[in-house]
PDB file of N, CA, C and O in Angstrom:
ATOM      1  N   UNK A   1     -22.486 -46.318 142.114  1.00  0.00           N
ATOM      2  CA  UNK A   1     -23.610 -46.504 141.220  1.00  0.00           C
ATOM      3  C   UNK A   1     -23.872 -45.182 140.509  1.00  0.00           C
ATOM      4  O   UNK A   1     -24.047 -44.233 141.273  1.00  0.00           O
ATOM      5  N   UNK A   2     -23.938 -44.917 139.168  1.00  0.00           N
ATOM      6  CA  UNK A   2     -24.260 -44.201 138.811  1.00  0.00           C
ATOM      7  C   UNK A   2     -25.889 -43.643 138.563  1.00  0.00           C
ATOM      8  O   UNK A   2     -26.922 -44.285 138.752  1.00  0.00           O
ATOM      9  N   UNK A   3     -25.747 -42.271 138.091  1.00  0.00           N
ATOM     10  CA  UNK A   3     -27.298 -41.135 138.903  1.00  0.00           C
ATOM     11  C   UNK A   3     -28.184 -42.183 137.654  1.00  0.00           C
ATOM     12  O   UNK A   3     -29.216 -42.586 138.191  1.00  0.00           O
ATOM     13  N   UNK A   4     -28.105 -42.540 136.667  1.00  0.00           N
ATOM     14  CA  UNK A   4     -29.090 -43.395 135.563  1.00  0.00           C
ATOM     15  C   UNK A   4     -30.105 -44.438 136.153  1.00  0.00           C
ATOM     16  O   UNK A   4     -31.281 -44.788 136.052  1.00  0.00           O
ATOM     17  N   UNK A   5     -28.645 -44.798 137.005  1.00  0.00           N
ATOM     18  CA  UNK A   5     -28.923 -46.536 137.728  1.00  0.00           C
ATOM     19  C   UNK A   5     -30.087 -46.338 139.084  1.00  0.00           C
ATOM     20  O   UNK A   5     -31.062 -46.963 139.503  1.00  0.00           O
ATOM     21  N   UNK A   6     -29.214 -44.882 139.526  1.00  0.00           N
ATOM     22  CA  UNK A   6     -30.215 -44.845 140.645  1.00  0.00           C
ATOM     23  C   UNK A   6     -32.089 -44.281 140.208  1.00  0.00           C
ATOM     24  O   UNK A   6     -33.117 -44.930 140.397  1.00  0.00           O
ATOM     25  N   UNK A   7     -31.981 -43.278 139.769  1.00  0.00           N
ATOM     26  CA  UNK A   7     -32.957 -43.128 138.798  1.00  0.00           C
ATOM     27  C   UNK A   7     -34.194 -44.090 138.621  1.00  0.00           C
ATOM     28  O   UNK A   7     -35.369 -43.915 138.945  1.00  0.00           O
ATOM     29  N   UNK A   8     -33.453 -45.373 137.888  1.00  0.00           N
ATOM     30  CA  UNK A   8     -34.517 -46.373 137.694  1.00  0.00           C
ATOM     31  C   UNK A   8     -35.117 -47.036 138.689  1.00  0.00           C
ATOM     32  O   UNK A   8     -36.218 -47.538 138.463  1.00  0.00           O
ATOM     33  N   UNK A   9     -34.259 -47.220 140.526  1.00  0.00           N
ATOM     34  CA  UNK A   9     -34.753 -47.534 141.138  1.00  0.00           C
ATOM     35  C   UNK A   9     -36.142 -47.520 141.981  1.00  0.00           C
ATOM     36  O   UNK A   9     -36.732 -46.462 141.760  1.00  0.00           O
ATOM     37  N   UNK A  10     -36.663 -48.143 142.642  1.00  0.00           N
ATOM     38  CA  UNK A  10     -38.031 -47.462 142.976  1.00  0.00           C
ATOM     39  C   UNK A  10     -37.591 -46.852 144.268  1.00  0.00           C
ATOM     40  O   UNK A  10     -36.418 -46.805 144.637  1.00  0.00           O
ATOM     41  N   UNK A  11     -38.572 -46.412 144.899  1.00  0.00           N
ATOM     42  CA  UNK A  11     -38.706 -45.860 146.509  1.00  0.00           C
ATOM     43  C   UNK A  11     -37.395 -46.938 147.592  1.00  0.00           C
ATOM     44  O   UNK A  11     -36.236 -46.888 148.003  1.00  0.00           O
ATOM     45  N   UNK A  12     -38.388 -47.655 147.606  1.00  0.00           N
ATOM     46  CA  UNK A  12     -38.345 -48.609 148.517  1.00  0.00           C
ATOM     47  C   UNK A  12     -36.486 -49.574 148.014  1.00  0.00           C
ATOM     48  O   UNK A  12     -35.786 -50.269 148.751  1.00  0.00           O
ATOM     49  N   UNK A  13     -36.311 -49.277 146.883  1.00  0.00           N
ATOM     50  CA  UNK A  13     -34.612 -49.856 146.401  1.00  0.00           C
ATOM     51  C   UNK A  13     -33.732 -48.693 146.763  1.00  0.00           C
ATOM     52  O   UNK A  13     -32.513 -48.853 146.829  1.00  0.00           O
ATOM     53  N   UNK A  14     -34.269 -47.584 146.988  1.00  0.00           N
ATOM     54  CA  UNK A  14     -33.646 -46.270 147.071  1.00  0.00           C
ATOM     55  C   UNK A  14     -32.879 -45.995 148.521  1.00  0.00           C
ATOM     56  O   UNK A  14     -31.752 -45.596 148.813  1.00  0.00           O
ATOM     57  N   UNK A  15     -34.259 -46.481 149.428  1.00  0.00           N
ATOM     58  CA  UNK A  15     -33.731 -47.003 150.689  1.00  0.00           C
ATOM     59  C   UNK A  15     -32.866 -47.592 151.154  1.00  0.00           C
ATOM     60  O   UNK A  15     -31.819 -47.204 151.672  1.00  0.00           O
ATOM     61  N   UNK A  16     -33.294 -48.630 150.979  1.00  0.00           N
ATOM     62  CA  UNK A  16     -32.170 -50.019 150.773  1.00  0.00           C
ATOM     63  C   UNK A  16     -30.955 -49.734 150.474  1.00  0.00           C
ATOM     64  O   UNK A  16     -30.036 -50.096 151.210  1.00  0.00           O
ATOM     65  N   UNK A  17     -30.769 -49.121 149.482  1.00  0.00           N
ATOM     66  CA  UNK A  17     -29.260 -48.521 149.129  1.00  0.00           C
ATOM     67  C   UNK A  17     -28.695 -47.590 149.896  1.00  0.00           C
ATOM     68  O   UNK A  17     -27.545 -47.656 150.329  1.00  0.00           O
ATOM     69  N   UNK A  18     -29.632 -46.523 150.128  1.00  0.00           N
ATOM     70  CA  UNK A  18     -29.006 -45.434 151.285  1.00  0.00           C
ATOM     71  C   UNK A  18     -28.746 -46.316 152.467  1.00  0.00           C
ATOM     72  O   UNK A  18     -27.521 -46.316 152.341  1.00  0.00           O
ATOM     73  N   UNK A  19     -28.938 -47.012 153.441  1.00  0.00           N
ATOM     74  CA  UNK A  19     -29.019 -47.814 154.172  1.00  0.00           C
ATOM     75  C   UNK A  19     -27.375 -48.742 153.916  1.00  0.00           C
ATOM     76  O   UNK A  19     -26.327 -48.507 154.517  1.00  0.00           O
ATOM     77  N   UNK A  20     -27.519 -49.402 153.254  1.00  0.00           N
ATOM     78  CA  UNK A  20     -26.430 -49.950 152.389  1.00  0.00           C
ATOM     79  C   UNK A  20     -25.037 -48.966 152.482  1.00  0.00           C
ATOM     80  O   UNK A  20     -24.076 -49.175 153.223  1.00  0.00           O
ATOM     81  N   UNK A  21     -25.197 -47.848 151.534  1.00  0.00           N
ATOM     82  CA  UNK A  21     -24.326 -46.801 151.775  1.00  0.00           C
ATOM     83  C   UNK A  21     -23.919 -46.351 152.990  1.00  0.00           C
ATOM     84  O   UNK A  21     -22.798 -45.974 153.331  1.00  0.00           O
ATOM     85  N   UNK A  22     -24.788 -46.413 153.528  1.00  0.00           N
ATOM     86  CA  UNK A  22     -23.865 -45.796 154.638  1.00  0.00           C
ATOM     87  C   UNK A  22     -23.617 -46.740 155.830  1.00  0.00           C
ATOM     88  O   UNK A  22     -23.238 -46.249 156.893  1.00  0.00           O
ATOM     89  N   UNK A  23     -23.797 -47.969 155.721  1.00  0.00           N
ATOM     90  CA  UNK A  23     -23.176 -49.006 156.457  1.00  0.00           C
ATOM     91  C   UNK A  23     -21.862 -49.291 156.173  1.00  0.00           C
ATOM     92  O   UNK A  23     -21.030 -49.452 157.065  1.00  0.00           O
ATOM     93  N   UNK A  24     -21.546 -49.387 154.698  1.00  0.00           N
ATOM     94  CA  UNK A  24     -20.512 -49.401 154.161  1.00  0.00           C
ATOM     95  C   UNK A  24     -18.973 -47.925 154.075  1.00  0.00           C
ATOM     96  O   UNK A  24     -17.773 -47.879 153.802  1.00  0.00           O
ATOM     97  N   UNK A  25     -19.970 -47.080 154.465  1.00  0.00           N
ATOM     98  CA  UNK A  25     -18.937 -46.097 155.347  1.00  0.00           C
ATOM     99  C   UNK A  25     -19.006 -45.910 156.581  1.00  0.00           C
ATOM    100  O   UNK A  25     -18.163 -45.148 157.056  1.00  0.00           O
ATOM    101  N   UNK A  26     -19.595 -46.272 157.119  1.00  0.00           N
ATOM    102  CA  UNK A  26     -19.212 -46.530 158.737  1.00  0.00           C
ATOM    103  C   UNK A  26     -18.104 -47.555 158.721  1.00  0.00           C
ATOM    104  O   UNK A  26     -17.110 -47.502 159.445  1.00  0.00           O
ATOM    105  N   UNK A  27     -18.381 -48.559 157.766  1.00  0.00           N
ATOM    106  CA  UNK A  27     -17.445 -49.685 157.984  1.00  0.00           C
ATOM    107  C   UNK A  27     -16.362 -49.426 157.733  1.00  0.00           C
ATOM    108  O   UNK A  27     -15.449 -49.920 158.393  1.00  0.00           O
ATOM    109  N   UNK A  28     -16.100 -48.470 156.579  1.00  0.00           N
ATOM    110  CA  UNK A  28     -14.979 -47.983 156.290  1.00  0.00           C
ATOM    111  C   UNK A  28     -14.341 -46.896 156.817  1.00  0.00           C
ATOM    112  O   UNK A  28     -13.177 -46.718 156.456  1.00  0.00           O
ATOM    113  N   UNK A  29     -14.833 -46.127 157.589  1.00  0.00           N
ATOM    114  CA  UNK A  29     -14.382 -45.027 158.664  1.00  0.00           C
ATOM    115  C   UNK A  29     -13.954 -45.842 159.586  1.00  0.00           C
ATOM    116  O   UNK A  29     -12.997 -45.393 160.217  1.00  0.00           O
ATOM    117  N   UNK A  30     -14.384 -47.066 159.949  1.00  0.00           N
ATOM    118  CA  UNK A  30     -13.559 -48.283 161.038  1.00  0.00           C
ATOM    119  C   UNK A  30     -12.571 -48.397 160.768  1.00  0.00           C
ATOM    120  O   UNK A  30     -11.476 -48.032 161.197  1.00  0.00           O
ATOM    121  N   UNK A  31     -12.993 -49.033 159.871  1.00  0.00           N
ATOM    122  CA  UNK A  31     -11.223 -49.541 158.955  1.00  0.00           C
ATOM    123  C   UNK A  31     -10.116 -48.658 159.269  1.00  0.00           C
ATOM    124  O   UNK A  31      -9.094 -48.940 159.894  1.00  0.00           O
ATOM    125  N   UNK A  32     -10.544 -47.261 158.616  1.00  0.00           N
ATOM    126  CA  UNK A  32      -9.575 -45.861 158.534  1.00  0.00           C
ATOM    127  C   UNK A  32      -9.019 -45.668 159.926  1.00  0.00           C
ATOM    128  O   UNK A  32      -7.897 -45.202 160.124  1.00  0.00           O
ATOM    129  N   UNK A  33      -9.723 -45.986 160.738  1.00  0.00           N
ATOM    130  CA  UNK A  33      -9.265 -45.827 162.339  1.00  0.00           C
ATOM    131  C   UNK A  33      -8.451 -46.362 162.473  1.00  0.00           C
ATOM    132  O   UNK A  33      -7.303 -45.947 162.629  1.00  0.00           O
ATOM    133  N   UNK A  34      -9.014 -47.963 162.436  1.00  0.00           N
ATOM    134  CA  UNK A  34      -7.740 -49.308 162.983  1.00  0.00           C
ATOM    135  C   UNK A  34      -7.015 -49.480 161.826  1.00  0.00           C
ATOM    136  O   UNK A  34      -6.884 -50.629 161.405  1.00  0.00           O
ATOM    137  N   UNK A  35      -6.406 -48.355 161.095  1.00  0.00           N
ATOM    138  CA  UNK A  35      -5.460 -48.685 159.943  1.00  0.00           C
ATOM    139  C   UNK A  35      -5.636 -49.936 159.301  1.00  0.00           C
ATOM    140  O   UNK A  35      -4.572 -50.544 159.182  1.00  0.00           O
ATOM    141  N   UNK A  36      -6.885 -50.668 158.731  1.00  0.00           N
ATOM    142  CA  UNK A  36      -6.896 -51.607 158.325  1.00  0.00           C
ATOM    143  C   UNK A  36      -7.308 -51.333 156.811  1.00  0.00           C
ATOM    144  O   UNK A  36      -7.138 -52.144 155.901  1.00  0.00           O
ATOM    145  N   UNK A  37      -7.878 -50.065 156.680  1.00  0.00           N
ATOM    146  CA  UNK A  37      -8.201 -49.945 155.369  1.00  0.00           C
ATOM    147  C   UNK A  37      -6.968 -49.535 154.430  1.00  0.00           C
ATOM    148  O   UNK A  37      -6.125 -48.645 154.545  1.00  0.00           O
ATOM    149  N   UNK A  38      -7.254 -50.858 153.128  1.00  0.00           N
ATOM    150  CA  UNK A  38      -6.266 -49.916 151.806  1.00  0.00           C
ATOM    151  C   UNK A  38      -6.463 -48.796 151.376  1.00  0.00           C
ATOM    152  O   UNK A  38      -5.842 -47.753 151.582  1.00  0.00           O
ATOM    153  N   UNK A  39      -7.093 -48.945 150.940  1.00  0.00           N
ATOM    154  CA  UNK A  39      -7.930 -47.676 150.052  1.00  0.00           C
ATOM    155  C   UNK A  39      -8.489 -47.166 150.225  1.00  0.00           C
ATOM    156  O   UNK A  39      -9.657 -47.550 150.281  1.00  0.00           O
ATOM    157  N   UNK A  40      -8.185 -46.003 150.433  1.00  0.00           N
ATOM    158  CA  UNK A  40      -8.708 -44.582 151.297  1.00  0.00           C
ATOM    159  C   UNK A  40      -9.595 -43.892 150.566  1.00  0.00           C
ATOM    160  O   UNK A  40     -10.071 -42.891 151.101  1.00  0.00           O
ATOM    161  N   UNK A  41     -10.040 -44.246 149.172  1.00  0.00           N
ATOM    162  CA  UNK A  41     -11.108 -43.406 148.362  1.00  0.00           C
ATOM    163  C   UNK A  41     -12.218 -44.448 147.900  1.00  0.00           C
ATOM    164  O   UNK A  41     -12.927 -44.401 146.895  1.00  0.00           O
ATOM    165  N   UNK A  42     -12.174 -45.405 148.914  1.00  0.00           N
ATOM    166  CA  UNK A  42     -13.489 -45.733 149.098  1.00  0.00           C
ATOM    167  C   UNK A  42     -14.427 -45.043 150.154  1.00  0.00           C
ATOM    168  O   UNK A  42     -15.649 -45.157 150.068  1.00  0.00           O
ATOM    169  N   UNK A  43     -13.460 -43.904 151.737  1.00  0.00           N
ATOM    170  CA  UNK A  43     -14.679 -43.349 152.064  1.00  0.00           C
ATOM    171  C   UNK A  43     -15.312 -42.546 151.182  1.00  0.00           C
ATOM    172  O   UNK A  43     -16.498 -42.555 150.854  1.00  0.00           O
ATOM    173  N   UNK A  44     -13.837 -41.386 150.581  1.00  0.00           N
ATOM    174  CA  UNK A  44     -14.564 -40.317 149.431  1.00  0.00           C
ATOM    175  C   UNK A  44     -15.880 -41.138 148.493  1.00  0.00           C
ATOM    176  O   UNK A  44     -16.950 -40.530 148.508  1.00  0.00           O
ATOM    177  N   UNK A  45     -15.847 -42.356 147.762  1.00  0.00           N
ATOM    178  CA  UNK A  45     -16.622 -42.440 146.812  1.00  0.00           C
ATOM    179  C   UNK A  45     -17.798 -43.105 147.321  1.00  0.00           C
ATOM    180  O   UNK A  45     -18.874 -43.160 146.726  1.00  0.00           O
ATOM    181  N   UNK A  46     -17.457 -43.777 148.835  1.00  0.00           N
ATOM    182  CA  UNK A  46     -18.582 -44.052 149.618  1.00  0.00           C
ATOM    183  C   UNK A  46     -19.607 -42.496 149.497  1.00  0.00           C
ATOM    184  O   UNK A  46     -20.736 -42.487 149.007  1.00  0.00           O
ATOM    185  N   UNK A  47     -19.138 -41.683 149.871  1.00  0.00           N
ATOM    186  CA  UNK A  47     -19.844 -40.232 150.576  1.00  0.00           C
ATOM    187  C   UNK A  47     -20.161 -39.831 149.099  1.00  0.00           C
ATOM    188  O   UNK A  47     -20.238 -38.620 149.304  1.00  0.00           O
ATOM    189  N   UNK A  48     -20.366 -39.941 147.962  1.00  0.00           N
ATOM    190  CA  UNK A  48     -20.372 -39.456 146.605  1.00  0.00           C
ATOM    191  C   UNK A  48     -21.704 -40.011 146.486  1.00  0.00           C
ATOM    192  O   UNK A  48     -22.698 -39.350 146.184  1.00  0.00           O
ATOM    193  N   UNK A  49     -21.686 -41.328 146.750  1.00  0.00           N
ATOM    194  CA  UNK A  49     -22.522 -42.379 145.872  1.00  0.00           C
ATOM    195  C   UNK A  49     -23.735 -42.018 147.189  1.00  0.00           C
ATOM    196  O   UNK A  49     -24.829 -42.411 146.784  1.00  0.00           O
ATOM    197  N   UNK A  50     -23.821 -41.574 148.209  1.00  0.00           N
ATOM    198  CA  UNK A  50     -24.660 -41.293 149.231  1.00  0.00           C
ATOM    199  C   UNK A  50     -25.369 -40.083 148.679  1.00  0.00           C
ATOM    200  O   UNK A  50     -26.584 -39.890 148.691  1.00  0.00           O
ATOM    201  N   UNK A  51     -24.374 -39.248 148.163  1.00  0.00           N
ATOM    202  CA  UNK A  51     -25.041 -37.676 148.329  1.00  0.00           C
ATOM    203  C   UNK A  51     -26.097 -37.497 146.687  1.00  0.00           C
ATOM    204  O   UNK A  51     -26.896 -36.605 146.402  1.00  0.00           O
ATOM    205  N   UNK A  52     -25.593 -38.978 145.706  1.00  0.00           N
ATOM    206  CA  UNK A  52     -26.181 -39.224 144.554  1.00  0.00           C
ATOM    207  C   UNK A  52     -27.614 -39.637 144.870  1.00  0.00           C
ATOM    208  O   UNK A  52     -28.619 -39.271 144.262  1.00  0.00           O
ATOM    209  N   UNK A  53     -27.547 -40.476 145.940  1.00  0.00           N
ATOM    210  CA  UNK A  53     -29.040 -41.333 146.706  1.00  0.00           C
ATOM    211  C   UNK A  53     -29.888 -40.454 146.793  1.00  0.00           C
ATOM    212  O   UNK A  53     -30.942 -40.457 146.156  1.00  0.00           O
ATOM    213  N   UNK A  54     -29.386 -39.220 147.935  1.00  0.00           N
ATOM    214  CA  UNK A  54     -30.096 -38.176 148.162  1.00  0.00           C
ATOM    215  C   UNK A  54     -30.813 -37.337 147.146  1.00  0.00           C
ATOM    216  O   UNK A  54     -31.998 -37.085 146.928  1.00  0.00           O
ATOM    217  N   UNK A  55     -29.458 -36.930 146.500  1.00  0.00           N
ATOM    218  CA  UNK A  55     -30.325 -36.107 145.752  1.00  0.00           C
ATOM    219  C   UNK A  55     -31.836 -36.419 144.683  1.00  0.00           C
ATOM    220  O   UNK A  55     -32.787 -35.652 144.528  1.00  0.00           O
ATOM    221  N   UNK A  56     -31.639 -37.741 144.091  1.00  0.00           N
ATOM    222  CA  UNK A  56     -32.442 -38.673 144.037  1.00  0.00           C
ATOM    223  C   UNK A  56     -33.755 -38.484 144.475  1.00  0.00           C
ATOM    224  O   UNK A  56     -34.761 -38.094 143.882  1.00  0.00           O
ATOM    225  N   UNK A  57     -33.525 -38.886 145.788  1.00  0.00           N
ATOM    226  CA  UNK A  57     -34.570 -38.878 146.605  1.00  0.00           C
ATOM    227  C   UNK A  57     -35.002 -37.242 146.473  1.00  0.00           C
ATOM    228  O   UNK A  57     -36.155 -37.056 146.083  1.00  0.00           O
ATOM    229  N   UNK A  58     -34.483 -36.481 146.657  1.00  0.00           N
ATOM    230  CA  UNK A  58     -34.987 -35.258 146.787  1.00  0.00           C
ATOM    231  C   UNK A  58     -35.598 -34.892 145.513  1.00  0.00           C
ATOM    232  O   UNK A  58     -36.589 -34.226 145.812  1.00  0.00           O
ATOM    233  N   UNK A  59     -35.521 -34.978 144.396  1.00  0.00           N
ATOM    234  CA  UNK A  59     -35.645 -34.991 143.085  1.00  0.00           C
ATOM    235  C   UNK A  59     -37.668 -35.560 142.904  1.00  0.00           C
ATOM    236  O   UNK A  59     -38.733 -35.176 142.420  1.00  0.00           O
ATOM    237  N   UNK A  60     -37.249 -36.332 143.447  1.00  0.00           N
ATOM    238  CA  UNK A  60     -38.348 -37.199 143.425  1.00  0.00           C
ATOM    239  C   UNK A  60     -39.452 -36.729 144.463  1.00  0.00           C
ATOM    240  O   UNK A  60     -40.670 -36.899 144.498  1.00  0.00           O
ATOM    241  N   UNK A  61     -38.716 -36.189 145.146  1.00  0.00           N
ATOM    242  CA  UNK A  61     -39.673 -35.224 146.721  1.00  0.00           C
ATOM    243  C   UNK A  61     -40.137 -33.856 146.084  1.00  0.00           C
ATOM    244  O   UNK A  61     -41.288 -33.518 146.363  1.00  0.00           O
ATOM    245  N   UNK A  62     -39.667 -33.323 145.561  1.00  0.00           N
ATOM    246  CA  UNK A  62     -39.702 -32.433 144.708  1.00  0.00           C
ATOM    247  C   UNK A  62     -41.360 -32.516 143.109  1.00  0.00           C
ATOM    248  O   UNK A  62     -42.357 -31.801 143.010  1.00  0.00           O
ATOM    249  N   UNK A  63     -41.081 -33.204 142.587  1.00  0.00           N
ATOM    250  CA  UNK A  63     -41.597 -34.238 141.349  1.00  0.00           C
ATOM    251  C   UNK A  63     -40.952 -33.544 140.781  1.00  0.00           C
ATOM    252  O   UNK A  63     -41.526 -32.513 140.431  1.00  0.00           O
ATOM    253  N   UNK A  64     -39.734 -33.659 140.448  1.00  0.00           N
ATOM    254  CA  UNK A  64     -38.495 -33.260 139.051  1.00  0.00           C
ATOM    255  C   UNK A  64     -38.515 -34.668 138.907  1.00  0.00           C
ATOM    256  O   UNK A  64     -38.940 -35.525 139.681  1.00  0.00           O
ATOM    257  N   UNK A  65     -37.842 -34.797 137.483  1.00  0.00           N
ATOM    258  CA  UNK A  65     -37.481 -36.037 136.578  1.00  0.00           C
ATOM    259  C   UNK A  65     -35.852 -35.692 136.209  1.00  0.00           C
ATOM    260  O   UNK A  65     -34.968 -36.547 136.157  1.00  0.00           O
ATOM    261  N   UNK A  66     -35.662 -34.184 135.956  1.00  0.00           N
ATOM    262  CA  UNK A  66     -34.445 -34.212 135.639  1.00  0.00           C
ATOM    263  C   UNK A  66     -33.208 -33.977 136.482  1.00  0.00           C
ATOM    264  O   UNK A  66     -32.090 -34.053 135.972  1.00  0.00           O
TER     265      UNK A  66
END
């Protein structure tokens, strides 16, 4: 998801997504274990799209807009 998209979200969607995110790399650090995963740059872009959430959030903890 890109930083625009996240942006518009509120609090409480912000969550949800971090939550989201990182279920979806746990799941995929499984995978990576039991060699079941193809595509190995879904953990990288898993861990991208997490550290986008954050900062987000921090942004907003902060009161920056930009």
């Amino acid at each position: 998801m890109d930083i625009d998209r996240l942006r518009a979200l509120s609090d409480a969607e912000l969550d949800d997504a971090l939550a989201s995110a990182k279920r979806d790399l746990w799941q995929a650090r499984f995978e990576l274990s039991t060699r079941q995963l193809k595509d190995y740059s879904v953990v990288s872009r898993t861990r991208h799209s997490i550290a986008r959430i954050l900062t987000v959030q921090c942004e907003r903890k902060l009161g920056k807009t930009a």
